[in-house]
MARROVO-728679 format. One line per field, with one value per residue (C-alpha): residue number from 1; residue in three letters; x, y, z. Coordinates in steps of 0.25 Angstrom, whole numbers, plus 5000, padded with zeros to 4 digits. Example, Ala and Ser with C-alpha at 12.3 -4.5 7.8 and 13.67 -1.06 7.14 Angstrom:
# MARROVO-728679
num <- 1:2
residuo <- ALA:SER
px <- 5049:5055
py <- 4982:4996
pz <- 5031:5029
***
This chain:
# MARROVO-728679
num <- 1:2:3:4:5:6:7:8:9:10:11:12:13:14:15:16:17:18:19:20:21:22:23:24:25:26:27:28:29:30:31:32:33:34:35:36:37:38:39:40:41:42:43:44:45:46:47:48:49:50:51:52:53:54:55:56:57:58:59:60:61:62:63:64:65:66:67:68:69:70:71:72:73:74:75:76:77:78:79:80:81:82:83:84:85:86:87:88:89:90:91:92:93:94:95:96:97:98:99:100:101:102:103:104:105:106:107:108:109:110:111:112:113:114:115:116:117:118:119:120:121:122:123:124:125:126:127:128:129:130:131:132:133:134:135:136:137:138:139:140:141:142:143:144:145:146:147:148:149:150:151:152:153:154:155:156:157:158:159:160:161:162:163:164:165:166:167:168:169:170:171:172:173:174:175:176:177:178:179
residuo <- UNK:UNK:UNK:UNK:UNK:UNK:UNK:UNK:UNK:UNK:UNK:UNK:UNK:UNK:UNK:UNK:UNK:UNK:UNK:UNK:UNK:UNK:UNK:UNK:UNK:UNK:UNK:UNK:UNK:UNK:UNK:UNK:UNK:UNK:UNK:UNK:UNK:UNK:UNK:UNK:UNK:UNK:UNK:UNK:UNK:UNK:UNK:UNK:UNK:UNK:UNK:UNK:UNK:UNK:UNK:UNK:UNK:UNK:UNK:UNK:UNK:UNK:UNK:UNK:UNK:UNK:UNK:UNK:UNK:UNK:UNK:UNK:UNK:UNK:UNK:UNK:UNK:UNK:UNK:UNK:UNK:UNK:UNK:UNK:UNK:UNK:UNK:UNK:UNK:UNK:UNK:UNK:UNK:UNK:UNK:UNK:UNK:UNK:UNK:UNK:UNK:UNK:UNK:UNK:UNK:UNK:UNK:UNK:UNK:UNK:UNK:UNK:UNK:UNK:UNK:UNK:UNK:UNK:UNK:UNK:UNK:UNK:UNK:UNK:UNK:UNK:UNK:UNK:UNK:UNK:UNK:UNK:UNK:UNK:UNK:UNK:UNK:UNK:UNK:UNK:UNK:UNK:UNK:UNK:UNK:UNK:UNK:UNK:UNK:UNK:UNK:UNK:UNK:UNK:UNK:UNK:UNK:UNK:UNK:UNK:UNK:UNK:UNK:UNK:UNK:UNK:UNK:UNK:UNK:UNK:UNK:UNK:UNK:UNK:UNK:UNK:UNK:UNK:UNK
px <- 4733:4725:4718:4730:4736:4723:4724:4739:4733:4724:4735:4744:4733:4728:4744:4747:4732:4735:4748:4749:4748:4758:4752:4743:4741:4744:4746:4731:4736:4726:4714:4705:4713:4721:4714:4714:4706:4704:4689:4684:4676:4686:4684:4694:4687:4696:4690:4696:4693:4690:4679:4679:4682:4679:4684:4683:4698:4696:4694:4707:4715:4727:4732:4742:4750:4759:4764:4764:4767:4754:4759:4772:4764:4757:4763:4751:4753:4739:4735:4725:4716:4713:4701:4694:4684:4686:4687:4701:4704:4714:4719:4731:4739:4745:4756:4763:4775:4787:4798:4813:4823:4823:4819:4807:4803:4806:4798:4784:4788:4788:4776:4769:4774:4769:4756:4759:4757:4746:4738:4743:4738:4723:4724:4723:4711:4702:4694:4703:4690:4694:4710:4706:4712:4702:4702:4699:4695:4695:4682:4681:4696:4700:4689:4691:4680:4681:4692:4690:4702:4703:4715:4721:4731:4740:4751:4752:4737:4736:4749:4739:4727:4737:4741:4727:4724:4734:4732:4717:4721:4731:4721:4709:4704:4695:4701:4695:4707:4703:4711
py <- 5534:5528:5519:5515:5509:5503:5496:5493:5487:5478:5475:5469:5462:5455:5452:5445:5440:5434:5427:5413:5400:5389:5383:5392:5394:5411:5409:5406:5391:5380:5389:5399:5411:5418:5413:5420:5414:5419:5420:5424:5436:5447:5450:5453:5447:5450:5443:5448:5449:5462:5461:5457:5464:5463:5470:5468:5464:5474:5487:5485:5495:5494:5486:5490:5486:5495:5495:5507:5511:5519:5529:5521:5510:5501:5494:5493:5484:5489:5485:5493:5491:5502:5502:5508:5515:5523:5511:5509:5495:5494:5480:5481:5475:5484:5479:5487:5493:5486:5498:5497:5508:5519:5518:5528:5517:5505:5513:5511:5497:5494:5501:5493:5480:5482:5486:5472:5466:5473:5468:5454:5453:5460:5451:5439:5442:5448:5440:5435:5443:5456:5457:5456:5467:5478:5491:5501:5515:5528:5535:5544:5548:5534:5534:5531:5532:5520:5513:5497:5491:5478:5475:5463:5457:5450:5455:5442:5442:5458:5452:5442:5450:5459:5448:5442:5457:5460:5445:5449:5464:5459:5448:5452:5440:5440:5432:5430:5433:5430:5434
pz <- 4440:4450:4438:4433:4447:4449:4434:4438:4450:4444:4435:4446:4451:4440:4435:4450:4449:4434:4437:4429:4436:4435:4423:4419:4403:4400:4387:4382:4375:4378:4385:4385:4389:4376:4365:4352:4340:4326:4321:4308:4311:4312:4325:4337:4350:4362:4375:4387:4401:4402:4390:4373:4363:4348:4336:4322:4316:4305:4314:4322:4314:4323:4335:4346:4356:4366:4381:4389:4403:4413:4423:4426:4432:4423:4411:4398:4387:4378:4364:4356:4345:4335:4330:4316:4328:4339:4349:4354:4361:4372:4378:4388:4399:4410:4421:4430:4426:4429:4433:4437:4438:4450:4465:4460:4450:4458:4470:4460:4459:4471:4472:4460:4466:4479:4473:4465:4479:4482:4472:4473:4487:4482:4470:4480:4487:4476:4465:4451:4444:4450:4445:4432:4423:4421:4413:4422:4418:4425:4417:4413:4413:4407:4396:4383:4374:4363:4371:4376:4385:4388:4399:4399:4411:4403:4392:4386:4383:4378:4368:4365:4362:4353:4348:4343:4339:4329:4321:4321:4315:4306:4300:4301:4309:4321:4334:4348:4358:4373:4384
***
């Protein structure tokens, strides 16, 4: 429990830290961020932040995408990559949770939202390095043997990267995405 509020922690920081500029391009047209290329060597190539990954096209055997709420408090949208090997590949987006309904619930609210602040006012004298988005893990009780996660701290660029995965699936063809 106490990694996940730390990751939901994290994951304020960096949405408060992340928030576009006037002008500022989020859709990947016209630069370097978001691009997505077809090669012709049938590799995937994913090159986030948090590391690369590469995969040959014809070992994905299935592709998923799914959203789920963690213990009431954090909102994950994750996609996963099925492999012909014991390797499982995770890529996720997590938020927190936005509630509305009974005092009880809008009691954790405010509870979220004055944590919200919190991070906010950290965010503003730490380095931009450090709010990153990071997987953490808890070992040994969050290991996962042939599991790679990958976290990413934008939904539009894990819609992106699902997006880029299904064309490579579907026809065989090897693309470079970067996030």
């Amino acid at each position: 429990m106490k990694t996940l509020l730390i990751a939901l922690g994290l994951s304020i920081a960096v949405s408060l830290h992340a928030q576009t500029a006037p002008g500022q391009n989020t859709t990947g047209q016209g630069g370097q961020q978001g691009q997505d290329q077809v090669t012709r060597d049938g590799l995937w190539q994913g090159h986030l932040k948090g590391g690369n990954y590469i995969v040959r096209c014809n070992s994905i055997i299935a592709l998923s995408k799914h959203e789920y709420v963690s213990d009431g408090v954090a909102r994950v949208v994750e996609v996963n990559i099925t492999l012909n090997s014991a390797q499982i590949v995770r890529f996720y987006f997590l938020e927190p949770v936005k509630v509305e309904g009974s005092n009880m619930v809008n009691a954790g609210q405010q509870a979220l939202d004055r944590a919200r602040g919190m991070v906010e006012q950290a965010a503003g004298r730490v380095s931009s390095s450090l709010t990153e988005p990071k997987v953490v893990k808890n070992y040994p009780s969050s290991t996962h043997a042939h599991t790679v996660e990958f976290v990413l701290k934008d939904e539009e660029r894990l819609n992106s990267l699902f997006g880029s995965l299904e064309r490579s699936l579907r026809t065989g063809q090897g693309r470079v995405w970067t996030e």
